[in-house]
N, C-alpha and C positions, 0 to 999 in steps of 0.2 A: 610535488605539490600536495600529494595527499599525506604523504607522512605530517607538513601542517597540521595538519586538520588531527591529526593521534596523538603529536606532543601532548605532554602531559599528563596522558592516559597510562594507565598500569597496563602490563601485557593483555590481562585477562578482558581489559575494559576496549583494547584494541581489537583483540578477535572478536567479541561480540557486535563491534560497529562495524566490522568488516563483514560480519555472518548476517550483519541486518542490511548490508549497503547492497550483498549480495541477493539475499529475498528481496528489496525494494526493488533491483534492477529487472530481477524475473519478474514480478507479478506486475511492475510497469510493461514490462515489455509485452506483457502476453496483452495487456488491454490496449498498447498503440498495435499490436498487429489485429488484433480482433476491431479496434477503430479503423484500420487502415483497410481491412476487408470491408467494412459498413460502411467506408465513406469513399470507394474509389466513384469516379467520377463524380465528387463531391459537388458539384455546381449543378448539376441536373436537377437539384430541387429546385431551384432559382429559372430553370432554362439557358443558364450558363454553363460552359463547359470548362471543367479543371485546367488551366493554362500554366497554372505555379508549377516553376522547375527549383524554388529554393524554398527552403523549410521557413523562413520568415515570410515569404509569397505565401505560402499554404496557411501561415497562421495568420498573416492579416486577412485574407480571404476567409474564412472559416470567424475572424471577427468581425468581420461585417456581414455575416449572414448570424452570428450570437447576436446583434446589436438589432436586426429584424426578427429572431425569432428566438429571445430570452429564457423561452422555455422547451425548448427543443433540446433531450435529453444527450441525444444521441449523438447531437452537437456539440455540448458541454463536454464531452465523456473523450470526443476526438479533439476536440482543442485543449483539454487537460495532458493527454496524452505528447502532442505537438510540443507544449509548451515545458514537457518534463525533459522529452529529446533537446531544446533547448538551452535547457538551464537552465529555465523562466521555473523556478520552484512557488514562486508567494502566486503567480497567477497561476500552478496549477492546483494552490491549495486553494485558491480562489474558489477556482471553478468545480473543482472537487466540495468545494463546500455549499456553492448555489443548488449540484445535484442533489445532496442529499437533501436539502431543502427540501428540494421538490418531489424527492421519494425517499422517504425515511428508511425505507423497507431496502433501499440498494445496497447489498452486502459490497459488492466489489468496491463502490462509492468509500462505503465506510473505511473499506481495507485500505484504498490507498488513500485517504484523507489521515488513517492515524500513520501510515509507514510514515507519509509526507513530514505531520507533525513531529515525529519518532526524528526524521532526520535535521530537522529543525529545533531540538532539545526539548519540545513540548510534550515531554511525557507524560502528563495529566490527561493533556488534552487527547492525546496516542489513546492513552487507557480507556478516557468516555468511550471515545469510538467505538471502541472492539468490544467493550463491555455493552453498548448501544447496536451491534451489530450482535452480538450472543440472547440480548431479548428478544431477535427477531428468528433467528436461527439459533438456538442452542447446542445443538448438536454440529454445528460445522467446523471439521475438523481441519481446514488453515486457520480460519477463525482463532479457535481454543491454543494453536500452537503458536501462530504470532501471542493474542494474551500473555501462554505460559511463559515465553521466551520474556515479555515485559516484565510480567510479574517478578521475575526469576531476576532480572537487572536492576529492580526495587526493591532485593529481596526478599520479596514476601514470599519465600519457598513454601510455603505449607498451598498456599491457592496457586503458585505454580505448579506445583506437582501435581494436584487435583484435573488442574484443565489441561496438561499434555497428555494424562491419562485418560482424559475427553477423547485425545487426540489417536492415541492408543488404540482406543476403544473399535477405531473404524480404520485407522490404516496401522496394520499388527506386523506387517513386514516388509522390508525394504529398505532404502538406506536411510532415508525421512525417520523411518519409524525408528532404529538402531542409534537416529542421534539423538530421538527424543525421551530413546532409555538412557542414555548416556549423561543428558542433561536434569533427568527425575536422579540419576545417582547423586553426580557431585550437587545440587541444592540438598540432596537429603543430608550429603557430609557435612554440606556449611551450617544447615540447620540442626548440624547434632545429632541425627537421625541413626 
């Protein structure tokens, strides 16, 4: 089923969607388990007690407590999450997009609203985000390294290179860091460098 989804693609252009499906899956996962820790006994705001034993139980439960409390962050944040494990992607970009609404300033919001788009072929709208999350944080270095990886897939090597080296700047070793010298080499090759 996934190889679908690669037809078409040249080798280089399938390791990249694969290196990006890979990060989208971590840094989804770390905010359903971080929503999963903030919202166990999820109904206790309500006076109700968490009864859902099936992941569509928990998301309609958690949408009728969105539907009373539209602006309840941290609700948004665990039904975005709900709905990624799902498969539900347009309503996690949804709700991923109501939060940042309501907090422009939410980097994590940002991050997974452009992976979202990113995995949805909206690379314009991928690029706002991160470049809308870098005026609020400039120096945050997943931030700069999702960026550079974008930038680096629209080839704009020269402003790739700059913001991995952002990236650089604050994590110098490791295996993160060794791919992101990796990746400042070959754009410097493609760009003639």
């Amino acid at each position: 089923m996934i190889d679908l989804f690669f037809k078409g693609m040249s080798k280089r252009q399938k390791r990249m969607q694969k290196i990006i499906f890979g990060v989208l899956a971590a840094v989804l996962s770390i905010g359903l388990i971080a929503s999963s820790i903030a919202w166990t006994g999820i109904g206790d705001i309500t006076g109700q007690t968490d009864t859902a034993t099936t992941l569509e139980e928990r998301i309609q439960n958690l949408e009728l407590q969105a539907k009373k409390n539209p602006e309840d962050k941290g609700l948004l944040a665990a039904l975005a999450s709900y709905y990624i494990q799902a498969g539900k992607v347009d309503l996690a970009r949804e709700s991923y997009e109501k939060l940042v609404k309501l907090d422009p300033k939410d980097i994590s919001s940002r991050q997974n609203l452009a992976l979202l788009y990113y995995t949805q072929g909206k690379l314009d709208a991928a690029e706002q985000e991160l470049k809308n999350a870098l005026e609020v944080e400039p120096s945050n270095a997943e931030v700069n390294y999702q960026y550079a990886k974008l930038l680096g897939e629209k080839r704009d090597y020269k402003l790739a290179i700059s913001h991995m080296e952002k990236f650089l700047a604050s994590q110098k070793e490791g295996p993160r860091a060794d791919e992101a010298r990796k990746f400042i080499e070959a754009w410097k090759a493609e760009a003639g460098q």
